[in-house]
ZAMARGU-4260 file (C-alpha; in steps of 0.2 Angstrom, whole numbers, plus 5000, padded with zeros to 4 digits):
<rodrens>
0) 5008/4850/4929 | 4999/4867/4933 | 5012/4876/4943 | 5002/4891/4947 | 4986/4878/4953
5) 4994/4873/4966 | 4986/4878/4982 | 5003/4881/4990 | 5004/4895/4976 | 4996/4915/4982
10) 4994/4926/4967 | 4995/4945/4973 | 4986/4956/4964 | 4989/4975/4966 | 4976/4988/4955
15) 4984/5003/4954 | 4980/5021/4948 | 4993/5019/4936 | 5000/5001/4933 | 4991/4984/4938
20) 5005/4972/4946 | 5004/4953/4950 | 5015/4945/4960 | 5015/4926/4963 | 5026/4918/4980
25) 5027/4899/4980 | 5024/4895/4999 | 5029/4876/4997 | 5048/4878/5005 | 5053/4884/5021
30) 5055/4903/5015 | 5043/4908/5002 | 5050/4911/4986 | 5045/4923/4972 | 5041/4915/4956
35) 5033/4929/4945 | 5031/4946/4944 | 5019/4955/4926 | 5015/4973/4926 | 5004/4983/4917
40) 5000/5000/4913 | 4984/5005/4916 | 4974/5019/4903 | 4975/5036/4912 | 4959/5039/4924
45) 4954/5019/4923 | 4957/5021/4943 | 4956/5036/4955 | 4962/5035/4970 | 4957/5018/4972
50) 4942/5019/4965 | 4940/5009/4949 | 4931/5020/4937 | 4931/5009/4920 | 4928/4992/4925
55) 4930/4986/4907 | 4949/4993/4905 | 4954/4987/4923 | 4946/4969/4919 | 4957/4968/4905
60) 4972/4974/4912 | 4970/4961/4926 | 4969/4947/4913 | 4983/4952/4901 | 4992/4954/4918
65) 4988/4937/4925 | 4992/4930/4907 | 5009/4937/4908 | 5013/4932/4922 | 5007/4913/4916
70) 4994/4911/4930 | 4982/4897/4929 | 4975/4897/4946 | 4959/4909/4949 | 4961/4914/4967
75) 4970/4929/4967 | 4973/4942/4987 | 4968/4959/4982 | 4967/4974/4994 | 4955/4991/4993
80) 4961/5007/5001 | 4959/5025/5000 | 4947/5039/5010 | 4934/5025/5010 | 4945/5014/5022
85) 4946/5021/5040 | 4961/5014/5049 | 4960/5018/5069 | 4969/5012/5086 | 4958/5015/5100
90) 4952/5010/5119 | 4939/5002/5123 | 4933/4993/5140 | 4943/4978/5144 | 4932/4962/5137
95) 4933/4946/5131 | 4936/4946/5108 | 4916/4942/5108 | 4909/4953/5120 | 4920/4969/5111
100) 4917/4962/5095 | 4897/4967/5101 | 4905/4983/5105 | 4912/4987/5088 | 4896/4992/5080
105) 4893/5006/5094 | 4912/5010/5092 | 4909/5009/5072 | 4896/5024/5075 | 4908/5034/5084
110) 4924/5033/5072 | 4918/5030/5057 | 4911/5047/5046 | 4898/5038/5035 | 4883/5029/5038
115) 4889/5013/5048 | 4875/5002/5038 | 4886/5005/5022 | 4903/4997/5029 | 4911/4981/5033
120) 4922/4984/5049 | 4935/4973/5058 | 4946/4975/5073 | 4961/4967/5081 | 4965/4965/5102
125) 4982/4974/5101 | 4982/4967/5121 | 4974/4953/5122 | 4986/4947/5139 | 4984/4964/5147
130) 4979/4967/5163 | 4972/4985/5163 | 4957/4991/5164 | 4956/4996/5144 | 4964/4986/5130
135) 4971/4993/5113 | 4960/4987/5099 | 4964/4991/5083 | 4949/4995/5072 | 4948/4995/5051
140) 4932/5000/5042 | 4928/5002/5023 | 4911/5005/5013 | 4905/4992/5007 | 4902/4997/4989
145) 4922/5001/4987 | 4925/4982/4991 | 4908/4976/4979 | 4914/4987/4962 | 4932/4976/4968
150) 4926/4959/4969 | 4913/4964/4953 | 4929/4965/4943 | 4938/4949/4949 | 4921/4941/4944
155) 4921/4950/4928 | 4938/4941/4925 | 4934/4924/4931 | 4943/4927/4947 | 4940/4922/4966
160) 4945/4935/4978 | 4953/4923/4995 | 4958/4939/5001 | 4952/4954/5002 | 4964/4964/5013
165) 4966/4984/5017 | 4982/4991/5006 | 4991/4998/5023 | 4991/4977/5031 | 4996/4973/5014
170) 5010/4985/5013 | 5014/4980/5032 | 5015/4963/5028 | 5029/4965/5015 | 5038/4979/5026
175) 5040/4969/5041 | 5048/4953/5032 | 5060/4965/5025 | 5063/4978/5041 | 5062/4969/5055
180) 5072/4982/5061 | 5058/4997/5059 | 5046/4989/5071 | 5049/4995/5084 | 5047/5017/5090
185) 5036/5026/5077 | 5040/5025/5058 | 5031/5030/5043 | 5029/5019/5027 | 5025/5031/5012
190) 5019/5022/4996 | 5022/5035/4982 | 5008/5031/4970 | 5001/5038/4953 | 4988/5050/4961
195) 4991/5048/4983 | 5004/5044/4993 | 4998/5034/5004 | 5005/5036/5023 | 5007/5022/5035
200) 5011/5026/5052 | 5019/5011/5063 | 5019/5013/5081 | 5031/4998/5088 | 5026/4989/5071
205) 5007/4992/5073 | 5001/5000/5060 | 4990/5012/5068 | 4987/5026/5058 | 4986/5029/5038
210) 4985/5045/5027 | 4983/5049/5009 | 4989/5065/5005 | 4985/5069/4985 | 5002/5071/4978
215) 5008/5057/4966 | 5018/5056/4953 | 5006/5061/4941 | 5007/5078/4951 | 5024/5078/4948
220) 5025/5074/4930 | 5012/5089/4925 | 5018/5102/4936 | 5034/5098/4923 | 5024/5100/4910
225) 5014/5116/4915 | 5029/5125/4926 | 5044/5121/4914 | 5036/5117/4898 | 5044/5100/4895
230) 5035/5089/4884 | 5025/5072/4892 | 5038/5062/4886 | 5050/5072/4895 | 5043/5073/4909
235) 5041/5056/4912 | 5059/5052/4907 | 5066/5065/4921 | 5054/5056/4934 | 5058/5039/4928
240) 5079/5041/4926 | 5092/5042/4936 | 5100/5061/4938 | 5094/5077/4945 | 5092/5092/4938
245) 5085/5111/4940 | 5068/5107/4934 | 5066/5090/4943 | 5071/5102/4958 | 5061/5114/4957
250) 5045/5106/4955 | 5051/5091/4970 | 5053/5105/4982 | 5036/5111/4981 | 5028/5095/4980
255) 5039/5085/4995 | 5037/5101/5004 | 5016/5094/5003 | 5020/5077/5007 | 5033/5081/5019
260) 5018/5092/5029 | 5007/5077/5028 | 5019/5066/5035 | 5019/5079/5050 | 5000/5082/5054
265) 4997/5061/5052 | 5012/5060/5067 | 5006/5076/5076 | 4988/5068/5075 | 4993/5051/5080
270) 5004/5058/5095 | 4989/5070/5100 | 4977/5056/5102 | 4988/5042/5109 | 4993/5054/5121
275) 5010/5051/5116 | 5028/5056/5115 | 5037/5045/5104 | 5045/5057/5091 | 5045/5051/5070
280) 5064/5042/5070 | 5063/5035/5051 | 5056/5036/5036 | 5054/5023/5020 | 5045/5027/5003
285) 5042/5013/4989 | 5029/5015/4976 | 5033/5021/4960 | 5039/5038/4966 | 5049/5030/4977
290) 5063/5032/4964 | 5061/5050/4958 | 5079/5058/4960 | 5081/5069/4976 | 5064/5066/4982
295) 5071/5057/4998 | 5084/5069/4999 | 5070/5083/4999 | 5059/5073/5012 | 5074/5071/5023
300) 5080/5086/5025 | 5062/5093/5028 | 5058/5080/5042 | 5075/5078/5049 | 5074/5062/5048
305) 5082/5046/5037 | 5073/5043/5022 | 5078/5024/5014 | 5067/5017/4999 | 5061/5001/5006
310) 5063/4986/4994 | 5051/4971/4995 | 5063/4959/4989 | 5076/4963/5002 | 5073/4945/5012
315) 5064/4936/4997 | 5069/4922/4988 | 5067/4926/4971 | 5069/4912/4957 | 5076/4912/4944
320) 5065/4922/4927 | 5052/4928/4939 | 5059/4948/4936 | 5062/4942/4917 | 5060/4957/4905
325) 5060/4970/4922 | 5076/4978/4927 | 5075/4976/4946 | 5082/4991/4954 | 5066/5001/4943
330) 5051/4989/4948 | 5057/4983/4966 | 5050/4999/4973 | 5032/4996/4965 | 5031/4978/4972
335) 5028/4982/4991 | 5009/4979/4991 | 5007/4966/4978 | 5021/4954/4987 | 5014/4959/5003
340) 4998/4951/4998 | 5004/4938/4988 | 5013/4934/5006 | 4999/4931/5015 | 4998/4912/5017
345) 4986/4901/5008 | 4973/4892/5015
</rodrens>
């Protein structure tokens, strides 16, 4: 029997800056359960924020990943993001979903910053059983060649792309299962990557905003090598372990001061567009910087606000083997996007 075949089966498929991740949720009980998780580490500069640079290396770390994880099946959910993906909540005229999706192209011209022939562009009626004059539609956009060079390398590897989501639903879709708590007021999702951290803004659980500020942990790791002369090795160690310590200080106060001041303009933005009030009352950080000790101490105390590192598998059934050879409390934090696709129900 070909247990990752079944169509019951979604693989999630996460390509990174830094690591490639697959994670594989059996959707055949009541709850879904996870059956598998691989990671990968991905040669340096391979990816770039989110863009795939060296199709050859990436198409193999996706098949060495896949055949870790023992995956048979060839239908994998993927997701693109990064400064190509536009993200926005606006108004528009109160209409039926085909009469505003005829509207999208005009409102494409107005919101997106590239030519509106080169994107594929999607929206959502927040509203729909409103009774006002406008409705809350909430509108995604990315160029088309950022989603082409993605599907190029599934194809590459022998893989069909079911899905082909935008890495802030993605991260949503994981986040929700396991806060149901943080939808509601306005919370921020940070996913601490290699190269960005990318910022989700939830507004009563609508992800209505998204930011990438450039500060990852590859920032992090050679402002410790440059700044306090520690070896690569080092560097990585101090990021990657479990204790503070002056150098690890030092260079977390400057860079969560940077991502801390993102964090603010994408709320300040948001609030001066939606015309509203509602103040930042939490935030959660995953991603592999998630874990870098006193960075959520650091962002906390520059926002004022509770800083929790969100963990994907927080409500997931997780079988028995599927985290084998991975310490959990290390890899939980990097599985928010890839288990938030993989959630995403077959067809």
């Amino acid at each position: 029997m070909a247990l990752f075949g079944r169509k019951k089966t979604t693989v999630g498929l996460d390509i990174g800056s830094g690591l490639v991740k697959v994670a594989v949720i059996d959707h055949g009980r009541s709850d879904p359960e996870l059956v598998k998780v691989a990671i990968t580490p991905l040669l340096a500069d391979a990816v770039v924020e989110g863009e795939i640079m060296d199709p050859g290396i990436v198409t193999e770390a996706v098949t060495s990943t896949l055949l870790a994880a023992g995956v048979e099946s060839k239908e994998v959910a993927i997701a693109v993001g990064g400064r190509d993906v536009i993200i926005k909540k606006i108004q528009i005229e109160r209409v039926k979903e085909q009469q505003a999706r005829e509207l999208m192209r005009w409102e494409a011209e107005q919101h997106v910053p590239f030519d509106v022939d080169s994107v594929e562009f999607d929206f959502q009626i927040l509203d729909p059983d409103g009774d006002t004059p406008e409705m809350s539609v909430l509108f995604v956009a990315a160029k088309r060649e950022l989603i082409e060079a993605k599907t190029r390398v599934m194809s590459d590897a022998g893989l069909t792309p079911t899905v082909v989501d935008v890495d802030a639903f993605a991260l949503h879709n994981a986040f929700e299962r396991s806060y149901p708590e943080a939808m509601s007021g306005v919370v921020a999702l940070a996913n601490i990557g290699h190269d960005v951290t990318n910022v989700n803004i939830l507004d009563e659980g609508v992800p209505v905003l998204t930011r990438d500020i450039t500060v990852g942990t590859r920032r992090l790791r050679e402002d410790l090598q440059r700044d306090r002369g520690l070896s690569p090795e080092a560097a990585s160690d101090l990021l990657q372990g479990y204790d503070r310590t002056p150098d690890l200080d030092a260079v977390i106060e400057r860079r969560g001061e940077e991502i801390a001041v993102g964090i603010e303009r994408a709320v300040a933005f948001l609030a001066s567009s939606s015309r509203s009030a509602e103040q930042l009352t939490s935030l959660y950080v995953c991603g592999g910087g998630a874990r870098i000790p006193g960075l959520a101490d650091a962002l906390g105390a520059r926002l004022r606000i509770p800083v929790t590192q969100a963990n994907p598998l927080a409500s997931l059934t997780v079988r028995d083997g599927a985290l084998e050879g991975l310490v959990t409390d290390e890899v939980a934090p990097l599985l928010m996007l890839p288990i938030g696709l993989a959630l995403r129900q077959p067809a």
